[in-house]
N, C-alpha and C positions, 0 to 999 in steps of 0.2 A: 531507484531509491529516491533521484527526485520527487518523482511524480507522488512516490507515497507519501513524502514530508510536506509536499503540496497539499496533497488530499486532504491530511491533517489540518495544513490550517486554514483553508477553504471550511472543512467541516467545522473548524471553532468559530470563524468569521460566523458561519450563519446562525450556530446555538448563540454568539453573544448577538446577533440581531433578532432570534426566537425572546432574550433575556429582555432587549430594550423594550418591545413588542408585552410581554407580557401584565401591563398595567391595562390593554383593551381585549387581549384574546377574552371572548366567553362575554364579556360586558355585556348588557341590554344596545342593543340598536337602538343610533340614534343620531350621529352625526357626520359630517364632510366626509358625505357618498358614502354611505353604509346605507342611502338610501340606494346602490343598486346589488348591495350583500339582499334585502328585499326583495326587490326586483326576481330575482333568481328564485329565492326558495318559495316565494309565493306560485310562480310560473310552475317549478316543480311538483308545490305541493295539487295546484289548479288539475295537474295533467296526470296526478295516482288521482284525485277526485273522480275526474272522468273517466278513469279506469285501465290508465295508464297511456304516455304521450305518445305510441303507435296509433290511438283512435284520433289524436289530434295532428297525425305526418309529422310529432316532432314538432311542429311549429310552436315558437316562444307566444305565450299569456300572460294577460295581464289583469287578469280576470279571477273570481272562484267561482265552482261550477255551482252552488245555488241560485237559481231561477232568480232569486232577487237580487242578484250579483249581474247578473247576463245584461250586456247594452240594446236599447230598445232602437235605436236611430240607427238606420243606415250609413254604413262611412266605409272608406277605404282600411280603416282601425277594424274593423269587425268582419266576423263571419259570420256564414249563415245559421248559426246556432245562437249569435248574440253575445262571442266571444272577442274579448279586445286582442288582435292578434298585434305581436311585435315584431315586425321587417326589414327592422334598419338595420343590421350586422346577421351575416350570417350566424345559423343555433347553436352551434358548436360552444357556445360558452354555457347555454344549458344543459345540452345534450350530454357532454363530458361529465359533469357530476352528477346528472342524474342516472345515467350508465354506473359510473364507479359507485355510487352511494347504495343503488338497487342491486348489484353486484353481491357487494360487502352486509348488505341486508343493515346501513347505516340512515340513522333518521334525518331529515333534511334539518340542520339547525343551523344556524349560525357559525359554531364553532368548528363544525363538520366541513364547512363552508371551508371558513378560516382554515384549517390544516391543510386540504387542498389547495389549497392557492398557495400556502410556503411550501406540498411538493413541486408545483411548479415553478418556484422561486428556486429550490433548491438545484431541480433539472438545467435550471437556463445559467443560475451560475457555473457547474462543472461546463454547460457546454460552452460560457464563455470564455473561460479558463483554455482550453481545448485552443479553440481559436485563436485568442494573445499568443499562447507558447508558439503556434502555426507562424503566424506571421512573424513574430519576433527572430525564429530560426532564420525565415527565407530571407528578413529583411538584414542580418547576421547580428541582432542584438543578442546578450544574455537575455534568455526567456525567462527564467522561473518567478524573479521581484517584480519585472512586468508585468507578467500576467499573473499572480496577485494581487499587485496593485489595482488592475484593472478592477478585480474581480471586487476589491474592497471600494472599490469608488463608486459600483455596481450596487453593492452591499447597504451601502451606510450612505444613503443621500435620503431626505425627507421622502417624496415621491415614492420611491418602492420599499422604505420601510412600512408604509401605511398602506396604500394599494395592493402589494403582495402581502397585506395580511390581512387588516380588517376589512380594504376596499376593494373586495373583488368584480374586478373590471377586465372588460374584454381585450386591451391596451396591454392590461398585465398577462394576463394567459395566453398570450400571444408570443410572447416574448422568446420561449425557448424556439419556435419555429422561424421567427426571423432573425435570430443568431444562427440556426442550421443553414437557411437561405445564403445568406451572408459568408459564412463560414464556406459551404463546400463552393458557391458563386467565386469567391475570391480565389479559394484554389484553383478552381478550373481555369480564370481568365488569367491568371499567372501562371500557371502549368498546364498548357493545352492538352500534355500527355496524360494528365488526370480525368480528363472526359471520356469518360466509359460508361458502362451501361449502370454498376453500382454507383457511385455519385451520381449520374443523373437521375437515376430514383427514387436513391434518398433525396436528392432537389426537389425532384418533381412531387412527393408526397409532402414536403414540410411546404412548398408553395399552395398547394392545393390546402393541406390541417391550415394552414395562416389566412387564406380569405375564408374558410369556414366559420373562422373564429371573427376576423376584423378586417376590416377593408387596407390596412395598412401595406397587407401581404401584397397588392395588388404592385403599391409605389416602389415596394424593395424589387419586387419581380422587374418591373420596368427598367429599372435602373442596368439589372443585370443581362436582361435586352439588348438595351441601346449598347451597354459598354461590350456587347458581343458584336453588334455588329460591325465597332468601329475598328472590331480587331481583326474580320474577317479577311481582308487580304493579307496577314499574316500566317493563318492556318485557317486553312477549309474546316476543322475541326469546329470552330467555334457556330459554325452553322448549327450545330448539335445541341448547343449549351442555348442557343436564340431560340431555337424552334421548341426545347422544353422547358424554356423558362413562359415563352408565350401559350403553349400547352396549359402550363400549369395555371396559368391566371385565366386564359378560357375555360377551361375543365371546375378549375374553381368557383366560379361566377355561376357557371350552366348548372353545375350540382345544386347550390342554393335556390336559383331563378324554379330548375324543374321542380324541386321539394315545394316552394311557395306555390307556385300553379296549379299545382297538382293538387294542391287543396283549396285556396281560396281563387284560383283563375286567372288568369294572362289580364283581365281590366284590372280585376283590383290591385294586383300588384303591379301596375306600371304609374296605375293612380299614384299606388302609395309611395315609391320612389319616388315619383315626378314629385308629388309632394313635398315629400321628408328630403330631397336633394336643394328643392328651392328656397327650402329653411336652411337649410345646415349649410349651401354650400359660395360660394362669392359672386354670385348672377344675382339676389335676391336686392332689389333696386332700394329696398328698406336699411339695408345693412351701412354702417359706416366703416368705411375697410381701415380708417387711422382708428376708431375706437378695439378694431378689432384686432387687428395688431397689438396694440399695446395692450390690452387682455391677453396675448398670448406669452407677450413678453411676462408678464403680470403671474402666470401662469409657470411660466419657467421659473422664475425666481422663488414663488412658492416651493417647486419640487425638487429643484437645483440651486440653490444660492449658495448653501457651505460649500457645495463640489464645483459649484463657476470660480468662485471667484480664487481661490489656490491654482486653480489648472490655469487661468488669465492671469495670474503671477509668474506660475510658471513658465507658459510658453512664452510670455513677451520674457524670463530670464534668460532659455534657452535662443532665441532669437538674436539678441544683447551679446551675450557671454561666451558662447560655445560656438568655436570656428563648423564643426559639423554638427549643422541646424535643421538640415533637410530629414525630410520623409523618405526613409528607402520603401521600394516597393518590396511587397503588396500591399504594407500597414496603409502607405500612403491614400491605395486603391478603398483601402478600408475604409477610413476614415474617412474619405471624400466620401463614397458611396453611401453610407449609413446618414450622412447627415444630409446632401443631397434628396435619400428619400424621405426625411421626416420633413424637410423642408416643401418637396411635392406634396403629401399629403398633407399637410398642414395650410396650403392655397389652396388644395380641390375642395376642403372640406372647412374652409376658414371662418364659417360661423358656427360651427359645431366646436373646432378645437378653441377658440375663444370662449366658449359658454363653458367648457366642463377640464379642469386642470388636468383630469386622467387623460387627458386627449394627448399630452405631450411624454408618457410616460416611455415611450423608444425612443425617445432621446437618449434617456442614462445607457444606451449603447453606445453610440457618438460617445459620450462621456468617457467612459469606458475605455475606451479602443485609443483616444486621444490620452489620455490620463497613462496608458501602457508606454504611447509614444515618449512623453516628457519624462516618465521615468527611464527610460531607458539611455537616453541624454543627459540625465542627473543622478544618476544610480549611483557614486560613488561622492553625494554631496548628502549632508546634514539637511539638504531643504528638502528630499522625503522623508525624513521621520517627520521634521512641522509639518509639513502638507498634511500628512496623515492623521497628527495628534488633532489639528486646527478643523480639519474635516470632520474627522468623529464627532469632538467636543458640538463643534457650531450645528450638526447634522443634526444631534441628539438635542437640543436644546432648543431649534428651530419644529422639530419633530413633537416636542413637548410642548411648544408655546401653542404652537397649534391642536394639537392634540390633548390637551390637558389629560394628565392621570390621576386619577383615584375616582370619588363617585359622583362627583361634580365638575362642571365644568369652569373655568377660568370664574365665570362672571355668578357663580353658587347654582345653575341648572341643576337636578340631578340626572342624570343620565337615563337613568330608568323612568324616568318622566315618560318620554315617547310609547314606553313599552305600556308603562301602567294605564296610560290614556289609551291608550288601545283595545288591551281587553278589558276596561272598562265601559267603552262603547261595544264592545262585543256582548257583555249584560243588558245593555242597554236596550240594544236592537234587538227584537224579533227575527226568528230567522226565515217568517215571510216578508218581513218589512225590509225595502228598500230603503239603503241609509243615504242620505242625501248632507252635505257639509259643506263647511265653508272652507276646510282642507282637505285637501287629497294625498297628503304624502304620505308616500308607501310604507311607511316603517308601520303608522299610525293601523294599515289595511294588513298589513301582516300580522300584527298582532292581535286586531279585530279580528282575525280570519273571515275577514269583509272584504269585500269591494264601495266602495264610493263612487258616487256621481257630486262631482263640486257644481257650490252656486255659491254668492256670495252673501244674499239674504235669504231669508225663510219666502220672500216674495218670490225670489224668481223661482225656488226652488217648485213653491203651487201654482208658478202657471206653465213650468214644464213637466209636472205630473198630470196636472190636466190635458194637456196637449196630448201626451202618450195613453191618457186615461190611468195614472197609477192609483190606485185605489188604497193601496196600504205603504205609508212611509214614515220616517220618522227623520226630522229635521235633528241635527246635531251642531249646535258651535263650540269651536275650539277657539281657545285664547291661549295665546302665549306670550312669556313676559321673559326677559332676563334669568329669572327667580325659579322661575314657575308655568306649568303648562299645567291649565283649569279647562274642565267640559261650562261653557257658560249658559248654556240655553239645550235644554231638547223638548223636541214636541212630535207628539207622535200623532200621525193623520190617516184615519180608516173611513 
């Protein structure tokens, strides 16, 4: 009877975050990372172009298959057909909707987009829930407020109202696999009797779905690694739970590595790693590691502020006030472990997660999970219902300053700006003309159903079609204002 009075209001939690959400579902594309809601359905639509993503191994594009779309220079980005290929996370955030959407015989749109990513918003909440009630029991708290609470803290923070709906990001669809990770990892290294052949399974396949999708899955699997080894002169069992969490992270990695090779070759993609790792990650001798820190801090507070700062009220209460202040295990294992790995991957990866806010989006786990703990230490005080009201109110408000609702934006943009400009240069252009611009952002190319080559004047643009010999193009500048997004100049060259 619990579980269904749960169910219940889990299930209302998420229609009233479907209710806050619905002043962007269906909008025109156009803003804070909706350039990679783009990203995706352009890739998608590139790979039914070509005749469906089996002729392409599956590999993410960034390209459209017309000839005057295809990159003409050789680079670790391209293949041998002249397609910009994408290597930096495993496909698995393409592959998943474009399976389910070709399935269901659903057109790649936006909004298509959008409802998938809140069923996987909706999947990772019950499986969070699942997990609080777990540890709640072991650690001998009352489960049920907890892990609600968690799940609301989960629910209602800026960060995954947006990302789990209009911002579909690999951060986000990750998410229900590294609560399974987490979740059966913790059982097992608390109950060594649990390690059997079912839980390792299901580990081993939610490790493996999680580096398919994001390199995150990698730092939770480690964690659960090392914390098996340190337990191994307690039971020889745990040798079981190290060798398939390591399994899973090698098995992971190799699946992606052989998919990549297999189409574009063992140089290019070691190219393109070596590359794309020296940019993104804290070896790059260019990078300032305090600016980049504080972008991340910078970063968190964007996604987390309404839910930091009530839970830093709270535990320094709890810490103050309440003779029994400690962590029982396994919450404690919890809680340590989940922030631990966001903290690894956020140094392996520390000029990627400084550049893009979705980078920090497995945090709201740690949130979570900590957020279950306070409450269960304050569960019979007046300061969870403020927490809660203080939380919603500032979430939703924070969620809207940023996000502005209706058809413009804060500063009078219209929203559909991005879009109208788009298939406006899609009239524009020829569809043997190369379009050449002074922007390249993909909202602007998916609406085109273009590809772009950026320059910043009309100059460089003709002395790099001459260099390639392009014979038919057509210059485009975009201008954008506050107000207004205008095509200011085109010139077409045969």
């Amino acid at each position: 009877m619990k579980h269904n009075r749960s169910a219940l209001w889990l299930v209302l939690f998420f229609i009233i975050s479907i209710l806050i959400r619905l002043p962007h579902l269906n909008r025109p594309l156009s803003k804070h990372h909706e350039f990679n809601t783009a990203v995706i359905l352009l890739g998608l639509e590139s790979w039914k172009q070509g005749g469906g993503a089996k002729n392409f191994n599956f590999i993410p594009l960034l390209n459209y298959q017309s000839p005057a779309d295809k990159l003409l220079e050789k680079a670790p980005y391209s293949d041998e057909e002249g397609n910009y290929i994408y290597l930096s996370f495993g496909p698995g955030w393409y592959v998943i909707p474009y399976v389910v959407f070709n399935t269901f015989n659903i057109s790649f749109t936006p909004l298509a987009l959008q409802i998938l990513n809140l069923f996987f918003l909706l999947i990772s909440v019950f499986l969070l829930y699942r997990f609080i009630y777990y540890l709640c029991i072991k650690a001998g708290y009352e489960p049920s407020l907890p892990s609600l609470g968690g799940c609301f803290v989960f629910l209602f923070n800026p960060s995954i109202l947006w990302f789990l709906g209009n911002g579909y990001v690999c951060t986000g669809i990750v998410l229900p696999f590294l609560i399974t990770i987490l979740h059966y990892g913790c059982r097992m290294l608390y109950e060594p009797g649990q390690i059997k052949s079912k839980s390792l399974l299901v580990f081993l396949l939610a490790g493996i779905g999680s580096i398919y999708i994001d390199w995150y899955g990698v730092s939770f699997l480690a964690i659960i690694s090392i914390a098996s080894l340190l337990k191994i002169q307690q039971n020889n069992k745990y040798w079981s739970l190290f060798w398939i969490s390591s399994l899973a992270t090698v098995l992971g990695i190799l699946i992606i590595l052989v998919q990549f090779i297999s189409y574009a070759g063992w140089e290019k993609v070691y190219d393109y790693w070596t590359l794309r790792y020296i940019n993104r990650g804290p070896i790059n001798p260019n990078i300032n590691m305090g600016q980049n820190i504080l972008r991340i801090v910078q970063n968190l507070i964007t996604g987390f502020l309404p839910v930091m700062i009530p839970l830093i009220i709270g535990f320094i209460i709890v810490k103050r006030k309440f003779v029994e202040n400690t962590v029982a295990q396994p919450m404690r294992m919890a809680i340590f472990m989940s922030l631990i790995a966001c903290l690894a991957h956020w140094v392996i990866f520390l000029n990627w997660t400084s550049a893009h806010d979705f980078a920090v989006i497995p945090f709201s786990i740690f949130l979570a999970l900590l957020s279950g703990w306070i409450i269960t230490r304050m569960i019979h005080t007046k300061y969870v219902l403020w927490m809660a009201i203080f939380m919603f109110l500032a979430t939703i408000s924070q969620y809207y300053y940023i996000n502005y609702p209706g058809q413009h934006t804060s500063k009078g943009l219209p929203y559909r700006s991005y879009k109208d400009t788009g298939e406006l240069i899609h009239k524009l252009a020829k569809e043997n003309e190369r379009i050449f611009c002074n922007d390249s952002y993909m909202i602007y190319q998916f609406y085109a159903k273009r590809s772009f080559k950026i320059f910043g004047t009309y100059e460089d643009a003709l002395q790099w079609a001459r260099k390639y010999q392009v014979q038919k193009w057509v210059w485009i500048k975009i201008c954008e204002t506050p107000t207004r997004i205008f095509i200011e100049e085109v010139k077409h060259f045969e």
